[in-house]
C-alpha positions in Angstrom: -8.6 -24.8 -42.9 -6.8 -21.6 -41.9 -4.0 -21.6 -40.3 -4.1 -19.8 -36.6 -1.7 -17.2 -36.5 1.4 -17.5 -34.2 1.7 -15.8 -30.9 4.8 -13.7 -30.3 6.8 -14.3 -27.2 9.4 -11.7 -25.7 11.5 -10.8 -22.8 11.4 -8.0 -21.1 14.4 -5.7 -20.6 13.6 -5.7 -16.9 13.8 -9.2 -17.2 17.1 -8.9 -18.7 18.4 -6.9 -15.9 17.2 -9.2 -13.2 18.9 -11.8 -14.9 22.2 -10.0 -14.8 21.7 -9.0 -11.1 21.2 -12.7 -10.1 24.5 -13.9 -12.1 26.2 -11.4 -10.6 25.3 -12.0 -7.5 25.3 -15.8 -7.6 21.9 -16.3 -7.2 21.5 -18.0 -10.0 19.6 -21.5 -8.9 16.5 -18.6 -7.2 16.4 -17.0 -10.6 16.0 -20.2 -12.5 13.5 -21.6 -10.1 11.5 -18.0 -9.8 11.4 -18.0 -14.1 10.4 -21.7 -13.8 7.4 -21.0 -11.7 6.2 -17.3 -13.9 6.3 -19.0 -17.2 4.0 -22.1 -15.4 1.6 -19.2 -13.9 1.8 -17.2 -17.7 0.7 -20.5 -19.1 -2.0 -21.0 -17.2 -3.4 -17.6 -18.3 -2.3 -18.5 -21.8 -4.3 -21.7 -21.8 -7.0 -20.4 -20.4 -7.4 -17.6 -23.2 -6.5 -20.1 -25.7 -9.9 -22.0 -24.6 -12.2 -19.2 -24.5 -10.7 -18.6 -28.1 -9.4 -15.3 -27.6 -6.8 -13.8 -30.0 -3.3 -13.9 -28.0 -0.6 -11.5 -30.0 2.2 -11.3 -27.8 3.6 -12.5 -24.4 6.2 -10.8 -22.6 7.7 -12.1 -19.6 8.3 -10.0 -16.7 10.2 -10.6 -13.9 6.9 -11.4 -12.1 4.2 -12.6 -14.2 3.7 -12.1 -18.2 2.0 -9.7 -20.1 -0.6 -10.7 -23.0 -1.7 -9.1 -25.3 -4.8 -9.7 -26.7 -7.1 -8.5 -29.5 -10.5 -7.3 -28.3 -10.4 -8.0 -24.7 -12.2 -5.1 -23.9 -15.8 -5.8 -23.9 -15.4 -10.1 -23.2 -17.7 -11.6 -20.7 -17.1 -11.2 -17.6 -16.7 -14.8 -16.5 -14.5 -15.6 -19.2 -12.1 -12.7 -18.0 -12.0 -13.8 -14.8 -10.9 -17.4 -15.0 -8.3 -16.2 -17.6 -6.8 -13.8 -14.6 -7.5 -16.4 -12.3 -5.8 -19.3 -14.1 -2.6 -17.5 -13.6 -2.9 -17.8 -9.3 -4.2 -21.1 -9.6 -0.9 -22.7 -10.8 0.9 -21.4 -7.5 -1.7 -23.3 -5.6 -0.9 -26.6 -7.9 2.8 -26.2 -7.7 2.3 -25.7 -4.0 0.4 -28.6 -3.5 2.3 -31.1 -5.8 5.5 -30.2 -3.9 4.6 -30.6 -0.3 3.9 -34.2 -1.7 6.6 -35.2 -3.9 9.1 -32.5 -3.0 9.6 -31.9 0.6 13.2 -33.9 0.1 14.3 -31.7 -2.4 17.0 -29.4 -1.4 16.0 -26.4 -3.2 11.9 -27.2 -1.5 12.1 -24.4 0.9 13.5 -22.0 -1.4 10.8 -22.9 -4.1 8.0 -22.8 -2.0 9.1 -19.3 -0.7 9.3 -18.0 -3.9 5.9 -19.2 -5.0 4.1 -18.1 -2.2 5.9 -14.4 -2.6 4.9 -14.6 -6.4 1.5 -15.1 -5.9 0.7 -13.4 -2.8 2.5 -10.2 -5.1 0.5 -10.8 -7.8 -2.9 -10.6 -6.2 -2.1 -7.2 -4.9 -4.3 -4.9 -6.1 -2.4 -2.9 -8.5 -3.1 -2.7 -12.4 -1.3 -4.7 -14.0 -1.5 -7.6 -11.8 -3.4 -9.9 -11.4 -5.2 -8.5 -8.7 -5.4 -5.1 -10.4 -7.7 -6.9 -13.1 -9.7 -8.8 -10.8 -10.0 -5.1 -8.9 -11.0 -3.7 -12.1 -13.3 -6.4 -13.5 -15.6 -6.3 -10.4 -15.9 -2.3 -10.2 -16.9 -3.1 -13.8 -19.5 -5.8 -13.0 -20.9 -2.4 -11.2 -20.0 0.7 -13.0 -19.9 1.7 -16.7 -16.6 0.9 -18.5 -14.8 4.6 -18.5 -15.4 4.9 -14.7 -14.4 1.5 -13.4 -11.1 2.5 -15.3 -11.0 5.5 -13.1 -11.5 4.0 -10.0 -9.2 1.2 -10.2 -6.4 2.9 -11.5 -7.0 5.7 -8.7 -7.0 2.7 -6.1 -4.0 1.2 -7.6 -2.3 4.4 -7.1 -3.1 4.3 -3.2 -2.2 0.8 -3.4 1.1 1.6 -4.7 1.7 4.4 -2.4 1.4 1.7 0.7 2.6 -1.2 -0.8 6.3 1.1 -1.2 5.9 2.5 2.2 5.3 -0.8 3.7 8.3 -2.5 1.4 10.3 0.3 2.5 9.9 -0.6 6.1 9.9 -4.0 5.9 12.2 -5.0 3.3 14.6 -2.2 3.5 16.1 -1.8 0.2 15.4 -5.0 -2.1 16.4 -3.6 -5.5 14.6 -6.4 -7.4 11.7 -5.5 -5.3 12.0 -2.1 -6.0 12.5 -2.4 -9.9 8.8 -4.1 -9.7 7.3 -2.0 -8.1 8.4 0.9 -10.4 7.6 -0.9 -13.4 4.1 -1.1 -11.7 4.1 2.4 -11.3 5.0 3.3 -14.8 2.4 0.9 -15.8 -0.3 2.6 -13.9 0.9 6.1 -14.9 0.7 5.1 -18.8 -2.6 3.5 -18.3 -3.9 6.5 -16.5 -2.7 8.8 -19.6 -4.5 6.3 -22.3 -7.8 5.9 -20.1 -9.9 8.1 -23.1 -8.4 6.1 -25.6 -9.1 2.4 -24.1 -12.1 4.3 -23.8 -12.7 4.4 -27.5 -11.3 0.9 -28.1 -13.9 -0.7 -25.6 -16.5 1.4 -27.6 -15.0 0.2 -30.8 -15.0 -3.6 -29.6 -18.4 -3.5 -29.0 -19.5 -2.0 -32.3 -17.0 -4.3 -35.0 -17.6 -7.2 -32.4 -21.6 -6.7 -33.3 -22.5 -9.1 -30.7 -26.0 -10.1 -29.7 -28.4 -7.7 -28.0 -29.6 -10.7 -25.7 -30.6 -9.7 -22.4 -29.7 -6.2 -23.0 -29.8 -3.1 -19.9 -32.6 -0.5 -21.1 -31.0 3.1 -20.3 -33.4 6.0 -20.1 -32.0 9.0 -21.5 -34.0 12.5 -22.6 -33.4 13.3 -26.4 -30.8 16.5 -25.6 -28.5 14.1 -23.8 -25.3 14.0 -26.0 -23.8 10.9 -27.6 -20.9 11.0 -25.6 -22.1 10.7 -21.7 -24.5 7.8 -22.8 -21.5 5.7 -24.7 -19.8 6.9 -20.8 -22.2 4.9 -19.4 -21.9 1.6 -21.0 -20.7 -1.2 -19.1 -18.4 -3.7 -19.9 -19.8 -7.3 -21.5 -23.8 -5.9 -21.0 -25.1 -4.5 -24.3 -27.7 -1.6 -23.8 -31.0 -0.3 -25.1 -31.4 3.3 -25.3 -34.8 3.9 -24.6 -35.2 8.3 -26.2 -37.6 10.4 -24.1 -39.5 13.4 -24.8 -39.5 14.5 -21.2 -42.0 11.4 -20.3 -43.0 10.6 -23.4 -41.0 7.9 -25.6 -39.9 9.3 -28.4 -37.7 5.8 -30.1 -35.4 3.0 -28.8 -32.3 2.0 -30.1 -29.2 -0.5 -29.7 -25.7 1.0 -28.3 -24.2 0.3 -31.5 -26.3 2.5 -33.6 -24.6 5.4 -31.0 -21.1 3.9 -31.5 -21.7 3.7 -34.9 -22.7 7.3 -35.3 -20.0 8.3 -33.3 -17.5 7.0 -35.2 -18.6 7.3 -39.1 -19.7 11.4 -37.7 -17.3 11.9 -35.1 -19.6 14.0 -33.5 -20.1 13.1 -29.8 -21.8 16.7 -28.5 -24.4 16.4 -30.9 -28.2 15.3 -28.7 -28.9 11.8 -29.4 -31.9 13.0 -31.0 -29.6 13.6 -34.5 -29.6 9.5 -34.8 -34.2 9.7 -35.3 -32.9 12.4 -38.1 -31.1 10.1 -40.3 
């Protein structure tokens, strides 16, 4: 049988620096009970993942939630991604639950349900890389192709940020462990913005290697000079599509997505018409 390979578990340097803040500033017992509760939330998501089978290669922990990383996540169904994102919130609602029963003598209950409820009401905000961000992103997904639903949640996670600060400003005045978050968010929605063309290629990439099915497939209508690239643009994420090739209303062939992927990675030409693939 083979063996499944190990998963990799980190810390981040944020993480670190929290850490430090909260000795120094003896605030040790909210640290340990606000770690507690992230690394029940991360294993939710882990467990989740671990169900659908999915190929878990690292988890960092963050001072808010954990990141995973995952191989071929890209182009997964789109139920299966969401109760993976969702089994992270869920365990706040759990540990919620389970205390008011058997807890509310505790002497530390008040300060652990506040922080549970400020965890996950902060991570359903809907900023990439939360929780919310990816629920955000999966649904403009569900209704855009892949490349654009990147675009638009990234581009509402930006205005998201923009208020979330203004309002943290205002409210919280200056809460430095607030504020390191939020500029970890920031630089996490900044990189992603600059790596959009090439997650764009990896989804594309996922579906061709992955060589899943073509059940149920979407039928796109495109005219024979429309170039490889804008019709891989308008692939969706988890729905495999047949290209139906027109002659102005005449059709001309139909092929699978992955014979475009395919093309457009062993030619590496994505101007070329599609009509170059009825050539070969």
């Amino acid at each position: 049988m083979k063996n499944r390979k190990k998963i990799i578990f980190a810390i981040h340097p944020l993480t670190w620096v929290l850490a430090g803040i909260s000795f120094m500033t003896g605030q040790f017992t909210s640290f340990f009970l606000l770690m507690s509760i992230i690394m029940i939330h991360e294993g939710g998501h882990i467990l989740a993942a671990l169900w659908f089978k999915w190929d878990i290669q690292k988890v960092t922990l963050l001072p808010f939630g954990g990141k995973l990383e995952i191989k071929g996540v890209l182009d997964r169904p789109f139920s299966q991604e969401v109760i993976v994102v969702l089994s992270g919130p869920f365990q706040h609602v759990v540990l919620g639950g389970l205390a008011f029963v058997y807890l509310r003598d505790w002497t530390y209950y008040s300060l652990f349900m506040q922080l549970n409820l400020q965890l996950l009401c902060f991570n359903l905000l809907p900023l990439w890389p939360l929780d919310g961000g990816r629920l955000m992103f999966l649904l403009l997904a569900k209704i855009s192709p892949f490349a654009q639903a990147v675009k638009q949640s990234l581009v509402l996670s930006a205005v998201g940020l923009i208020l979330t600060i203004g309002l943290a400003l205002w409210f919280f005045s200056f809460n430095l462990q607030l504020i390191l978050l939020l500029v970890y968010v920031s630089i996490a929605c900044y990189s992603q913005w600059r790596h959009r063309r090439i997650l764009q290629r990896q989804f594309w990439l996922e579906r061709w290697k992955n060589n899943v099915p073509q059940t149920n497939p979407r039928v796109s209508v495109v005219q024979k000079n429309e170039t490889i690239d804008m019709i891989l643009k308008g692939l969706k994420k988890g729905q495999p599509d047949m290209i139906l090739i027109k002659e102005n209303v005449r059709t001309i062939a139909m092929l699978p997505d992955q014979a475009l992927i395919h093309h457009y990675f062993t030619n590496g030409s994505p101007n070329q018409p599609v009509s170059v693939l009825l050539k070969s």
